[in-house]
N, C-alpha and C positions, 0 to 999 in steps of 0.2 A: 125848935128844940124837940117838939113832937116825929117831924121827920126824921129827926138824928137817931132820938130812941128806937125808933121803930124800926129802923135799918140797924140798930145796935142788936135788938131783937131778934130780928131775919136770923143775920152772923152767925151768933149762937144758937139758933136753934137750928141751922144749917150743919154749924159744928159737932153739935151732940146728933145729928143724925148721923154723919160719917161717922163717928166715935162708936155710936150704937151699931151699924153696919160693921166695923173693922172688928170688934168684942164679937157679935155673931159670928163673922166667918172665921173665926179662929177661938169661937167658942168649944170646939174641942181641943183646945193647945193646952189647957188646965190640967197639964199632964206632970204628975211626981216627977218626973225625969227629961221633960223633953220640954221644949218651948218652941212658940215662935219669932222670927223677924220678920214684921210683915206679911209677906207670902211665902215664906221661907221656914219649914218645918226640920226644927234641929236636935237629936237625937244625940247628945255625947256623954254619955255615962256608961260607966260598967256595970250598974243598976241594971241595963235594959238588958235582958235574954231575951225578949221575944219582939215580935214587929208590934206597935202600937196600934190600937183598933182604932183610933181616934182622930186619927191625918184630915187634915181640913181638907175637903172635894174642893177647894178653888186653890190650894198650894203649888207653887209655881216651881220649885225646890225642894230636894229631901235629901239630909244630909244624916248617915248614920257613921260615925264617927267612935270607935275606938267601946265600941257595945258589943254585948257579948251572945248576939243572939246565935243560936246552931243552926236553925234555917229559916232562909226567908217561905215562905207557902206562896204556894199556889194560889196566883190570880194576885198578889199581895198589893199592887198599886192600880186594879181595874175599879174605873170609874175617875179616876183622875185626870179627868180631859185637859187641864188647864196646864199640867206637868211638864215643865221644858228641863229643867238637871235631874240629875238622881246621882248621890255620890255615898258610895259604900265604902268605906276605908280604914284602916289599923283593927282590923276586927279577927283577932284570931282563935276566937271559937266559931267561925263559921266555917261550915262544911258543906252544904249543900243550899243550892236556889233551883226552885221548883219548878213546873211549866206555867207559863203564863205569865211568869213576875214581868216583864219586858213586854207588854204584849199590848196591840190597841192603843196606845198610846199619841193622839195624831199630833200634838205638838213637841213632844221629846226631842230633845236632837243634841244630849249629851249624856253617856253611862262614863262614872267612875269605878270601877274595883279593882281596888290593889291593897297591895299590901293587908292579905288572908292568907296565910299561910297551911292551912288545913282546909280551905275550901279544897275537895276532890271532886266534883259534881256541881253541874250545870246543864239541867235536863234539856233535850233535845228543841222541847217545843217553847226554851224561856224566852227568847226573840222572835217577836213575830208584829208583823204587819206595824211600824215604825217607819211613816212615811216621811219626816221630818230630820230622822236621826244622820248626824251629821259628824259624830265623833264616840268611838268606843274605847274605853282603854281596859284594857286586862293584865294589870299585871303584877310580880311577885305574889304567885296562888301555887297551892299545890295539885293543880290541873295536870291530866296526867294526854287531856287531849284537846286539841281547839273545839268552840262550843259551835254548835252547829247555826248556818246565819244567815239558810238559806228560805227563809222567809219573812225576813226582816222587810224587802221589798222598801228601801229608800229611796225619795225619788231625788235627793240631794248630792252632792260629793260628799262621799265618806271619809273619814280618816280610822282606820282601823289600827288600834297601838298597843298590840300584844306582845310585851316583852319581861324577863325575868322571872320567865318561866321555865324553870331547868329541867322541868319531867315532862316536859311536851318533847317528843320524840320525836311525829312521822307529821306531817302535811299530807291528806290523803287526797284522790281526784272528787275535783267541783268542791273542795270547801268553803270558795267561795262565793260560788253560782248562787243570783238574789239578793246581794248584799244590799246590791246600788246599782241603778239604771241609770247612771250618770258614772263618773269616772270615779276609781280608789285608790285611796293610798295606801301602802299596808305596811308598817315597822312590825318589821317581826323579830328584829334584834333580841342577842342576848338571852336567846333561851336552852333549851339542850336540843335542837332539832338535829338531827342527825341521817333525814332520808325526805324528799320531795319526791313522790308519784309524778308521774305522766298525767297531764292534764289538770293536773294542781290548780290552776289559775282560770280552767276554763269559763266563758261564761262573763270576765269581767272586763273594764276599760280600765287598765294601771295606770297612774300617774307616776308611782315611783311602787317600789318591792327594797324594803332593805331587809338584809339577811345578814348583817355584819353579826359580829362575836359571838356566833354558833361554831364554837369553836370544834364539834366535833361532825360539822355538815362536808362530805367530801364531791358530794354528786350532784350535778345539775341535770337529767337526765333530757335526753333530746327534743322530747314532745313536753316539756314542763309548762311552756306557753302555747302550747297546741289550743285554741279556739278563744285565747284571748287576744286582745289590742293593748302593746306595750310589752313589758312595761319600758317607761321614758326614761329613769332615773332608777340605774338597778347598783344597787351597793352590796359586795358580796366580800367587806375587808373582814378578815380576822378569821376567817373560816379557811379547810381545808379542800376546797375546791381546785381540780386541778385542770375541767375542761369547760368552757361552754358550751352550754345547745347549741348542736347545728340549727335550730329554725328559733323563729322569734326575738329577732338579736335585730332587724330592721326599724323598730320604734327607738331603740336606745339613742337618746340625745346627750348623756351622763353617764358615764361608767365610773364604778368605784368599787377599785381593787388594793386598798392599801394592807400593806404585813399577811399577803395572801403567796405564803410562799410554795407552795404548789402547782400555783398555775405557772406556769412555764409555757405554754404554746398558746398562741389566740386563732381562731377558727378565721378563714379568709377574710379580707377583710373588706371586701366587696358587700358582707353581709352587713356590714353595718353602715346602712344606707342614712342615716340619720347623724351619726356621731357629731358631736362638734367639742365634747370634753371629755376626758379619761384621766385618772389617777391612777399610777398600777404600783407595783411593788417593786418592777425592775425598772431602770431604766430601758432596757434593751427594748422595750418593746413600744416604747414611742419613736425609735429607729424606724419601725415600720410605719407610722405614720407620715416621714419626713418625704413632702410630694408627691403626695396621695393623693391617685386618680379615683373617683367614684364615677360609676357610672351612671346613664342619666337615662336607662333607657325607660323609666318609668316615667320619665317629662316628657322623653322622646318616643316616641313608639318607635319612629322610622330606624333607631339606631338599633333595635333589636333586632327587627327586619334583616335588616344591614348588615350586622354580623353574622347572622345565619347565614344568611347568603355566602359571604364571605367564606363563612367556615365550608359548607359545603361545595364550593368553585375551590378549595382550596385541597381536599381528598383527591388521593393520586387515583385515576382508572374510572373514577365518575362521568359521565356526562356534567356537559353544560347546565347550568343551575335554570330551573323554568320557571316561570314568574310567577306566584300565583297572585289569585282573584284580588286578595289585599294589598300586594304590592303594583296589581296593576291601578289599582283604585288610590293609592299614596303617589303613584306618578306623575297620574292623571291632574288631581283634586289637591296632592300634597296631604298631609299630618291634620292639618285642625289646628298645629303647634306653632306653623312656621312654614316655608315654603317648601316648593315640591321636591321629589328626591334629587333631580337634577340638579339643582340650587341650592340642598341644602348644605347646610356648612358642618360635617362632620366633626369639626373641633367642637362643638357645644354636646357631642355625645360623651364624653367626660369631662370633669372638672379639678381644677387642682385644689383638693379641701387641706384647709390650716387648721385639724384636730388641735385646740389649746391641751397639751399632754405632760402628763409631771410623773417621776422623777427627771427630768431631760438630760439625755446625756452629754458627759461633761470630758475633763481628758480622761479620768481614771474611768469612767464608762462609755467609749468612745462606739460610733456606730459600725462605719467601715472596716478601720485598724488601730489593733494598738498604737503602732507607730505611725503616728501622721505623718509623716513624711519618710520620702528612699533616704534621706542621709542619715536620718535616726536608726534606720531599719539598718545600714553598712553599719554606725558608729557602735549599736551593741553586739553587736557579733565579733566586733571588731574588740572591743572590752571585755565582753566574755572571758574570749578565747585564754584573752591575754590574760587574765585574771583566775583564771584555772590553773594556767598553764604556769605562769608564773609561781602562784603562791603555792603550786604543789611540788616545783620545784625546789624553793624556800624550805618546806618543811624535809622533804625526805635529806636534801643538806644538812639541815641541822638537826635533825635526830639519829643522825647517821655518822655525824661527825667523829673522827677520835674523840677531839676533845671533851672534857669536865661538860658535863650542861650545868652552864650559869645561869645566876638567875636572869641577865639582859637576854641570854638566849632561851630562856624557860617561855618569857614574855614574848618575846618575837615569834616563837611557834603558836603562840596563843592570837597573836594577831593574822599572821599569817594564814589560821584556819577559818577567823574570823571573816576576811576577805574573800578566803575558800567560797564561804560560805555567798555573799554577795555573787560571786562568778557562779555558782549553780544558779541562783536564783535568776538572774539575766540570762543564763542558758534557757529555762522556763519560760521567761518572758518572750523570748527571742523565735523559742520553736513555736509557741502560740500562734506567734503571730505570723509567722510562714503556712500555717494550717489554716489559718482564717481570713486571709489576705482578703481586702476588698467586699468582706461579707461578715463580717464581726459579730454583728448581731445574733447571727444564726445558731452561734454556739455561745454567746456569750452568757448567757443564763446556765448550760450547763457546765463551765469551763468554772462561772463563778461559785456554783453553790457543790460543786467535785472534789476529789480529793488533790488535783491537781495544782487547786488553786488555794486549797489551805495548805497546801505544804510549802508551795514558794509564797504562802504568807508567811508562815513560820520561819522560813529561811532570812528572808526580808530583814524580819524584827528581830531574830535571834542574832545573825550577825549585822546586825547594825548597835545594837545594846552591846553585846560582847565587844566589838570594837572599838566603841566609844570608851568602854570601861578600861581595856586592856591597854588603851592609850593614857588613860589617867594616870594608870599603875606606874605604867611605864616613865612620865614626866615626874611622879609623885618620886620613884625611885631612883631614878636621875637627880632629882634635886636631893634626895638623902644623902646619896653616896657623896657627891660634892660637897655637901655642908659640912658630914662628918667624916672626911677622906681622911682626917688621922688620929682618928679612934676606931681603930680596929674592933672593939667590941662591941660598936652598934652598928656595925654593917648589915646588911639586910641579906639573910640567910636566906638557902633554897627554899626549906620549908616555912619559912613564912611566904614566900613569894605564891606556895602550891596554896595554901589557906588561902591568902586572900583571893587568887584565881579561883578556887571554889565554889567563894561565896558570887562572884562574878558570874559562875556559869549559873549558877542556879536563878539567881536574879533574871538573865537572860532567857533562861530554858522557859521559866514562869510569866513571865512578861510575856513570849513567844506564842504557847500555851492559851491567854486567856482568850483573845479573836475565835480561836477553833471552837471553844465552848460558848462565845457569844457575850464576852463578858468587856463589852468596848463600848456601850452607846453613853456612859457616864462621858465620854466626849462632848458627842453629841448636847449634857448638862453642862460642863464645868466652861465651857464657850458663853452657853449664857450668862450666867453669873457673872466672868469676866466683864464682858460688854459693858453690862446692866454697873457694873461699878466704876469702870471707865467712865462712863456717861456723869457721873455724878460730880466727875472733876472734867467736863466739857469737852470728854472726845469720848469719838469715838458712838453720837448719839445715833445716827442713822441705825447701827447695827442693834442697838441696842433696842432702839424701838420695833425693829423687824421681830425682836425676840418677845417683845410684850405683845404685842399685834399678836403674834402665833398661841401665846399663851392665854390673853385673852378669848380668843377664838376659841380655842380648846375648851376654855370654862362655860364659854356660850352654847357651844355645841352638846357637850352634860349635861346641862340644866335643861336644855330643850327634850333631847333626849329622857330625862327623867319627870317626865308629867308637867316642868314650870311651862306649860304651852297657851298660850296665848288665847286662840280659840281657833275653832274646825274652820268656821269660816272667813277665818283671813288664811287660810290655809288652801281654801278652794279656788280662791280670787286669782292664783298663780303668782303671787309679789313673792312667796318667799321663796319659790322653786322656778324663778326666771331662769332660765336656761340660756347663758351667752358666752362666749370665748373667755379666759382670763384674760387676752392681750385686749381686752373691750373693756376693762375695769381699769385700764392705769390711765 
């Protein structure tokens, strides 16, 4: 019984020494307004304007939350060795963080600030020497420039997540030279950037560069990647960009171009020694992907060799090509890669790479030719023709006629022009595709977004709606006259028959109309919907799920994008940015 007590004893006087140690380190937490969890100092009232003097030296987190202070000061969290988060947030009378706030900090390795909308200032020297720091996010501020981070010196992967910043303007050169001696990732989405410097990126190792929904960014300027590595995963959707750098486009294993309607031409494609996924906006341009050779002379040495050679034995008025010291020495010894030149097998100097590439062209975005086939390419010329010629013969008869115009022939001139209408439009189609024969791709980007192609869009829809209508009319009126063929006084007079043609044509001309101004992709919604309610009476479920799958994804893809991020370092480990074909995912 005495042993029991006395180990009862220990226990609790064990207990009351932790209890008495956890009171002491967080004996300054006996704050009006602020409390602790543990090691975790929290700060959520709009009581607080200023920083607490009182933050326990062993807190391991500091959450300021929805307080009102106007600036953080200088040096505000030095001596806090133990400090791993720091989360600033919904604070919008802050305006300015000092030098130093960020600063010495060795175990750090996650900053929160967003949502500050009056923050304008974040002095030069607030990050510095944060060798731990592994995740930054800045965003929705009213930052009128990125903070300066080149002496942060991490020796981690960074994720840098600067976004919903709409007065950040310009990316100037080396903003981000020091960041990370290890590889970065850098979301820069969604702010107002509208100009990237030459040499912008200098200095780092990219993992991924997203620049999507800067909606007012137009220029990638040549040397952007000039003295960095990467970046691997460059997403440039939703912006007006219309060229890529000629250099730094050899690390790209990911491209992403979606609703990036400007870009229109892609830079050789020899340069993109890496590729193996792209998303772009048109189709046309994974046309050029299909059987793509990349060269391999960077595997191969001797195939460099080899083609100079080539090229220069192949100059008319030269001399015989002379060997030099290196290629007598590959002869001799062979590559290092593979056997000598004599032997070696010139087929492994290129490869056929299978770019996984989307939107993929389909019939209405065809790579070659419009018309896949010569009997299509006879059979609409052959319709056209006939369909011009015809129904302009039809009308000038019947509006030329002596006779009364009745209303059966009011109608018939309305269809008749309606089909006019269809024979231009296969005229369109027809001479296209005589001009693009066997190369489709080349113009198809400009042929689609021209005036060429919204007019025989318009043609399309206008007489195809006008026809469909004029034929109703027309049965509707057929069947009147028969019903009431002996009552003369509800026959169907001219001017009714011109009213309701009116309303037809306007119907038609407006329907015709909305594609030109962009007013179609509720398509693109009212398909789902269908699906998703078919499914619910047991057809139709495959389709329907492809629609949730996409819409799911979409909602996952926001919420990552909006801060709900997991952490920096499952982010470093490369699981979420696996880079693999999409025909490897089915």
């Amino acid at each position: 019984m005495e042993e029991k007590e006395t180990n009862v004893k220990t226990e609790m006087s064990l207990g009351l020494t932790c209890l008495l140690i956890l009171l002491a380190s967080c004996s300054g937490c006996q704050h009006h307004t602020c409390h602790c969890a543990g090691r975790i100092f929290i700060c959520q009232e709009s009581k607080v304007i200023q920083l607490p003097q009182d933050i326990p030296t062993n807190a391991t987190e500091l959450r300021f939350v929805l307080t009102k202070m106007r600036v953080i000061p200088k040096g505000a969290f030095t001596g806090l060795h133990d400090l791993e988060k720091i989360e600033i947030s919904q604070n919008d009378a802050l305006e300015i963080i000092e030098a130093n706030v960020f600063s010495n900090l060795p175990k750090l390795h996650e900053i929160r600030i967003e949502k500050a909308n009056n923050l304008m200032k974040i002095d030069q020297d607030a990050f510095q020497h944060l060798p731990s720091l592994r995740y930054l996010l800045i965003s929705n501020t009213g930052l009128r420039f990125l903070p300066v981070l080149h002496k942060v010196h991490s020796f981690q992967k960074v994720l840098l997540d600067i976004q919903d910043n709409i007065h950040i303007r310009t990316i100037e050169r080396n903003s981000f030279m020091g960041l990370s001696s290890e590889s970065v990732i850098l979301w820069l989405n969604k702010n107002g950037i509208r100009e990237i410097k030459n040499h912008a990126f200098n200095g780092t190792c990219l993992d991924e560069l997203n620049l999507s929904d800067n909606h007012n960014l137009e220029k990638l300027p040549d040397e952007v990647f000039q003295g960095a590595i990467g970046p691997v995963v460059l997403d440039i959707s939703r912006t007006r960009i219309s060229f890529l750098p000629s250099h730094g486009l050899e690390f790209i294993k990911k491209l992403r171009a979606r609703s990036t309607y400007k870009l229109k031409k892609l830079p050789d494609l020899n340069k993109f020694r890496s590729l193996i996924e792209a998303n772009f906006t048109y189709p046309s341009h994974c046309c050029a992907f299909t059987n793509w050779k990349r060269q391999n002379s960077e595997l191969y040495p001797i195939c460099s060799i080899s083609q100079a050679k080539q090229d220069h034995d192949e100059q008319p008025g030269k001399k015989k090509h002379r060997r030099s010291a290196a290629e007598d020495y590959i002869s001799h010894y062979g590559t290092g890669f593979g056997p000598a030149e004599n032997e070696f097998d010139y087929g492994l100097c290129s490869e056929v790479v299978n770019v996984a590439c989307s939107p993929k062209p389909d019939a209405f975005n065809p790579c070659e030719d419009i018309m896949g086939y010569n009997i299509l390419r006879v059979l609409i010329w052959f319709i056209n023709i006939l369909a011009i010629t015809g129904n302009t013969v039809v009308l000038i008869i019947l509006i030329s006629s002596q006779y009364k115009l009745t209303v059966p022939r009011f109608l018939m001139c309305n269809l008749a022009f309606a089909d006019l209408c269809i024979g231009i439009y296969l005229l369109f189609i027809a001479s296209v595709d005589i001009q693009t024969k066997s190369q489709y791709y080349n113009y198809a980007i400009d042929w689609q977004t021209g005036a060429g192609c919204n007019a025989a869009g318009f043609f399309t829809v206008f007489a195809s709606e006008l026809s469909v209508y004029t034929l109703t009319v027309i049965t509707l009126e057929r069947w009147h006259t028969i019903t009431y063929a002996m009552q003369l006084d509800r026959k169907v007079r001219l001017r009714h028959a011109v009213i309701i043609m009116i309303f037809g044509w306007i119907f038609a001309f407006t329907v015709a109309l909305l594609p030109i101004f962009g007013v179609s992709s509720y398509m693109k919604t009212f398909r789902r919907d269908f699906f998703i309610l078919l499914s619910k009476f047991g057809c139709c479920e495959m389709q329907a799920q492809i629609y949730r799958t996409e819409t799911s994804s979409s909602a996952h893809n926001f919420h990552t994008r909006n801060g709900h991020y997991p952490s920096a370092s499952k982010n470093s480990d490369g699981t979420i940015y696996s880079l693999v074909p999409l025909n490897q995912l089915n």
